[in-house]
MDTraj code that builds the backbone (N, CA, C; nanometers):
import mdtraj as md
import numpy as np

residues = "UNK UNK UNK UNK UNK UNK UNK UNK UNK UNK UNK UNK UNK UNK UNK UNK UNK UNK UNK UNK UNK UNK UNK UNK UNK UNK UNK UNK UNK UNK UNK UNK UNK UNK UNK UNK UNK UNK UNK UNK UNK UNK UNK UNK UNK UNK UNK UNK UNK UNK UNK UNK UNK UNK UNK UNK UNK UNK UNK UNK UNK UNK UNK UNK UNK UNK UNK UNK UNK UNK UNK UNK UNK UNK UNK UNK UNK UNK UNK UNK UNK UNK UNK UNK UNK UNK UNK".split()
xyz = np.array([
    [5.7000, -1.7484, -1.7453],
    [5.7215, -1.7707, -1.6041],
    [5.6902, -1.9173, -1.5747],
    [5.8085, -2.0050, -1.5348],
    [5.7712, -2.1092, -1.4750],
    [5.6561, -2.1669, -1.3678],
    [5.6081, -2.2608, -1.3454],
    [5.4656, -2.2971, -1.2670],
    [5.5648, -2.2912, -1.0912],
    [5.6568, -2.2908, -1.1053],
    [5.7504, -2.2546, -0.9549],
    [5.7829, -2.1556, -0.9305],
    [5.8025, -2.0575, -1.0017],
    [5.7916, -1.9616, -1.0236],
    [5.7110, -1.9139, -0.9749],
    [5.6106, -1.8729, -1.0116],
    [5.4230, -1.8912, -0.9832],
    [5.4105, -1.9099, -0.8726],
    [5.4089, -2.0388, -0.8144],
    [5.4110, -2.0458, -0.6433],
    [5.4614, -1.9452, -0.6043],
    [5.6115, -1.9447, -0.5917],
    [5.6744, -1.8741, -0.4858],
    [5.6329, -1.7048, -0.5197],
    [5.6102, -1.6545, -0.5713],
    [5.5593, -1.5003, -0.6246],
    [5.4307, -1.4921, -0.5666],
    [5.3377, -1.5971, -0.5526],
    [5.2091, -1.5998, -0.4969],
    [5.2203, -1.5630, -0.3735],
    [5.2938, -1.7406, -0.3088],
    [5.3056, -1.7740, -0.1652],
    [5.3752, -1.6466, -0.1147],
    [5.5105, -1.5836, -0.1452],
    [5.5688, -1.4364, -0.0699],
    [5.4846, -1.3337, -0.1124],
    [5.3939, -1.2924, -0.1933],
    [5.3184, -1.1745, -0.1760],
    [5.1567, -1.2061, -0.0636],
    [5.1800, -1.3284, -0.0379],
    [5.0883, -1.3548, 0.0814],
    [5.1348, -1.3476, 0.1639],
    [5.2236, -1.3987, 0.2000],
    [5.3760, -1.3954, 0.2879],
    [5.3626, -1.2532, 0.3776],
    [5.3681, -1.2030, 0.2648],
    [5.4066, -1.0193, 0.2983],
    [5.2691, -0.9828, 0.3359],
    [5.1662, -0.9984, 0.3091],
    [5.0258, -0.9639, 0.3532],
    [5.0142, -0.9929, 0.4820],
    [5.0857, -1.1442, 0.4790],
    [5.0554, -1.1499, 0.6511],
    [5.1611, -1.1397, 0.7739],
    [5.2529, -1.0641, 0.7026],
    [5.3881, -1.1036, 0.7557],
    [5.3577, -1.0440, 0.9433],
    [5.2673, -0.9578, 0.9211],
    [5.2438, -0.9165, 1.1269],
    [5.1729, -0.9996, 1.1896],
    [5.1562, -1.1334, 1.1211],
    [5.0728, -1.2538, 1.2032],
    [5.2109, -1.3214, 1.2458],
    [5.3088, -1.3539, 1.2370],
    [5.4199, -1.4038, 1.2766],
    [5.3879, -1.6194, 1.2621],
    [5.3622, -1.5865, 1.1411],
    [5.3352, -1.7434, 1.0758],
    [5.4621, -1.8444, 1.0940],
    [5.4254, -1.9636, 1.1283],
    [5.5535, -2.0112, 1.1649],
    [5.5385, -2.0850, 1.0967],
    [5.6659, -2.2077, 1.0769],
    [5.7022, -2.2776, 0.9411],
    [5.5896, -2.3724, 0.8377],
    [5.5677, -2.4510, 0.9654],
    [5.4285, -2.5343, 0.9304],
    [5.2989, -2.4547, 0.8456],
    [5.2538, -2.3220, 0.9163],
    [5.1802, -2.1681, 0.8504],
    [5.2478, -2.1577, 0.7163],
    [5.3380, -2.1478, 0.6846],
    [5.3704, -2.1014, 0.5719],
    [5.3847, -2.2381, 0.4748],
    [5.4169, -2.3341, 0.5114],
    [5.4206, -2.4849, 0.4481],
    [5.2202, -2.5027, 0.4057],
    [5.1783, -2.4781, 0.4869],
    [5.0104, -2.4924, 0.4652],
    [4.9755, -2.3984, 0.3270],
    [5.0067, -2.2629, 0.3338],
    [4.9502, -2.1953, 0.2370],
    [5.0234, -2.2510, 0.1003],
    [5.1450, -2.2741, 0.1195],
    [5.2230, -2.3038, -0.0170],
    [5.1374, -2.4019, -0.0999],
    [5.1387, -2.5105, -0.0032],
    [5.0669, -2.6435, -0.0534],
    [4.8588, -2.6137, -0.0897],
    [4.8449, -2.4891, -0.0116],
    [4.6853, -2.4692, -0.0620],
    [4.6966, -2.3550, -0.2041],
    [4.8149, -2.3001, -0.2546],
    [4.8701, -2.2533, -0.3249],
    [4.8650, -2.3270, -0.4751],
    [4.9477, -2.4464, -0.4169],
    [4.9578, -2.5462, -0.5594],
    [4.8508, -2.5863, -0.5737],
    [4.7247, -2.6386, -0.4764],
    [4.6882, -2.7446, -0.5209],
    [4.5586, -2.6478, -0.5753],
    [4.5398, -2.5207, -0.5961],
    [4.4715, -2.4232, -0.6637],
    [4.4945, -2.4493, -0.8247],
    [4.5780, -2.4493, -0.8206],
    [4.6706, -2.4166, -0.9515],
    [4.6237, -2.5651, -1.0085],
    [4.6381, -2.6925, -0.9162],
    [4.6071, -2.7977, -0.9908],
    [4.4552, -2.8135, -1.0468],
    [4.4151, -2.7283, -0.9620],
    [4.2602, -2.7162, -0.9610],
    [4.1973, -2.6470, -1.1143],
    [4.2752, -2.5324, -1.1158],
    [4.2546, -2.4544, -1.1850],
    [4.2859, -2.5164, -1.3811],
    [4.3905, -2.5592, -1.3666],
    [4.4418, -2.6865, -1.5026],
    [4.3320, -2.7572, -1.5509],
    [4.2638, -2.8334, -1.3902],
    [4.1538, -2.8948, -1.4448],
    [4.0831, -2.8553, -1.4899],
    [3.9931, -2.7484, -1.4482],
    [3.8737, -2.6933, -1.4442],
    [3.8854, -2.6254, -1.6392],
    [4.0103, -2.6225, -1.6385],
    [4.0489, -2.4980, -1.7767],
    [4.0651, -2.6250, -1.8960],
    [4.1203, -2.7622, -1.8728],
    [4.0827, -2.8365, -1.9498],
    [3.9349, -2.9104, -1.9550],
    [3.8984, -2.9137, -1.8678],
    [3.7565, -2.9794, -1.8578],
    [3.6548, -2.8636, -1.9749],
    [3.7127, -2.7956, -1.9905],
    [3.6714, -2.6288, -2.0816],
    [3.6667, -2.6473, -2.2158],
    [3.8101, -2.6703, -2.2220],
    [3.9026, -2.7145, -2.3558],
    [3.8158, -2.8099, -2.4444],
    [3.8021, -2.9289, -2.3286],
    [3.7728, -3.0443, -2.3781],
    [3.6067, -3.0215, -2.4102],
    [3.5287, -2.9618, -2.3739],
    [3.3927, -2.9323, -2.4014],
    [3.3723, -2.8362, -2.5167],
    [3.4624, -2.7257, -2.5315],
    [3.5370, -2.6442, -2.6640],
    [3.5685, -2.7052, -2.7645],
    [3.6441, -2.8152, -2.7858],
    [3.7131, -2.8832, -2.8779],
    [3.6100, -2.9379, -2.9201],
    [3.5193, -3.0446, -2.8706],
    [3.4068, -3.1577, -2.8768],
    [3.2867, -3.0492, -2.9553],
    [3.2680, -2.9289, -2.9150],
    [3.1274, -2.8710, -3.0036],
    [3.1802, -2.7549, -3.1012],
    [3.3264, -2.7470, -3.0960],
    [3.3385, -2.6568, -3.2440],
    [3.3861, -2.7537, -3.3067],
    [3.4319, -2.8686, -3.3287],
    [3.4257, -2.9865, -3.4505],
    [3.4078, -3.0668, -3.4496],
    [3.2534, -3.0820, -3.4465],
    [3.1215, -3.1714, -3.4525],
    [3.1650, -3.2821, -3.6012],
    [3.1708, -3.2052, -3.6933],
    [3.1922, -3.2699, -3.7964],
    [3.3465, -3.3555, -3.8086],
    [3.3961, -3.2767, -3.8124],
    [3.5307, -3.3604, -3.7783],
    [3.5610, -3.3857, -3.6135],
    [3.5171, -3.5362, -3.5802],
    [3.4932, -3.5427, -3.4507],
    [3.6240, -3.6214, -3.4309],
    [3.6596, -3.7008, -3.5096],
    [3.8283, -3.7762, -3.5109],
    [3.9020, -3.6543, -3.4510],
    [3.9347, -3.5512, -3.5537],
    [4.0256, -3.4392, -3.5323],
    [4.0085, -3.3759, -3.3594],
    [3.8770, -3.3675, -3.3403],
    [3.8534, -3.3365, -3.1831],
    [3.9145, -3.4342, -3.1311],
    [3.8881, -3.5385, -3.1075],
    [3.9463, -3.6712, -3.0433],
    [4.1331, -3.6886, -3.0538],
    [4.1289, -3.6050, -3.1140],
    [4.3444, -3.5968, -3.1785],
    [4.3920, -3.5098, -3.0492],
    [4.2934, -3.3597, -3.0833],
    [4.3015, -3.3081, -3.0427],
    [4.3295, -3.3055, -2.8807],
    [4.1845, -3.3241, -2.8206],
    [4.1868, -3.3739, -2.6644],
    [4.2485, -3.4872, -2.6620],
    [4.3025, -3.5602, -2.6813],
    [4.4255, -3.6774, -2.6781],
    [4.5483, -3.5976, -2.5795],
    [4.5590, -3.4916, -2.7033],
    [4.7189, -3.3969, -2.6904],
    [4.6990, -3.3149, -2.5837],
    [4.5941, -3.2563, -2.5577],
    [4.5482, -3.2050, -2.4448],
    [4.5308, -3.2522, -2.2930],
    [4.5033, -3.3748, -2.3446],
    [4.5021, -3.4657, -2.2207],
    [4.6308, -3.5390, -2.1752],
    [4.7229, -3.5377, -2.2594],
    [4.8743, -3.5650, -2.2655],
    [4.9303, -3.4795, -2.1565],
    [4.9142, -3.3535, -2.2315],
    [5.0020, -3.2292, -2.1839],
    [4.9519, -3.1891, -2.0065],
    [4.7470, -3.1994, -2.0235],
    [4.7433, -3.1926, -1.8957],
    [4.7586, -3.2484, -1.7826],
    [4.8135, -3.3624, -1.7835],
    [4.8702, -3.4994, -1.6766],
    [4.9575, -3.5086, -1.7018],
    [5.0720, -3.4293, -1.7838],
    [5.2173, -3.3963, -1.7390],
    [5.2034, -3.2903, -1.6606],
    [5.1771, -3.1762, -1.6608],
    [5.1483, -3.0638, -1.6122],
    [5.1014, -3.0837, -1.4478],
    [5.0402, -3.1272, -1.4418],
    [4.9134, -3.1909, -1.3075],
    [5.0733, -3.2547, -1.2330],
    [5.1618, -3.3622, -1.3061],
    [5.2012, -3.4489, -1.2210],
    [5.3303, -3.3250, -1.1760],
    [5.3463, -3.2449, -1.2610],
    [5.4765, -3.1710, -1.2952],
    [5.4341, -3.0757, -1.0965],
    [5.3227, -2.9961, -1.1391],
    [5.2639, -2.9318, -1.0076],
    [5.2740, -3.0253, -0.8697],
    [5.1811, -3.1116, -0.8845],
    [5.1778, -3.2113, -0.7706],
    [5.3423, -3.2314, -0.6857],
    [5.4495, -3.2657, -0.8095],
    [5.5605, -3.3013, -0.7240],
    [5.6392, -3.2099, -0.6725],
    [5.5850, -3.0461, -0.7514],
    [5.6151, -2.9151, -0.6270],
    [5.5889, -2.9393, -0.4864],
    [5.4906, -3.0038, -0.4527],
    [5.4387, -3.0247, -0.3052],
    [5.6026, -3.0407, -0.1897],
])
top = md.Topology()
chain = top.add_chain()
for i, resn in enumerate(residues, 1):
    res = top.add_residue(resn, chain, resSeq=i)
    for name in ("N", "CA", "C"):
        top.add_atom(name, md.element.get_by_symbol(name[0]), res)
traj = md.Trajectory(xyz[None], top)
């Protein structure tokens, strides 16, 4: 499932939760965008993880960690910018 995907499956099953509040455009533009920027939140928080994971299971090979979170850190600031320009 795509990360747009994702939004919109989120944002309309909230949608539908609140659909007898009669949310108007701006209402529904607010949650979308507190929607994504969860999700951006959440990337971080899950690499900031990674990267503390990677660093104390190969202590010894600390280069290979460092390869490692490189690629990680690649992928997660494509990802981050990929979300962000959902906005």
């Amino acid at each position: 499932m795509s990360v747009q995907s994702s939004i919109d499956d989120t944002t309309a099953s909230i949608m539908s939760a609140l659909a007898d509040h009669n949310l108007s455009d701006s209402d529904k533009e607010q949650i979308t965008k507190i929607v994504s920027q969860l999700l951006v939140e959440t990337v971080e928080k899950t690499t900031k993880n990674y990267h503390e994971t990677t660093t104390n299971c190969c202590g010894p090979e600390l280069d290979l960690a460092h390869q490692i979170r490189e690629e990680i850190d690649r992928k997660t600031k494509l990802l981050i910018s990929n979300l962000k320009a959902l906005r």
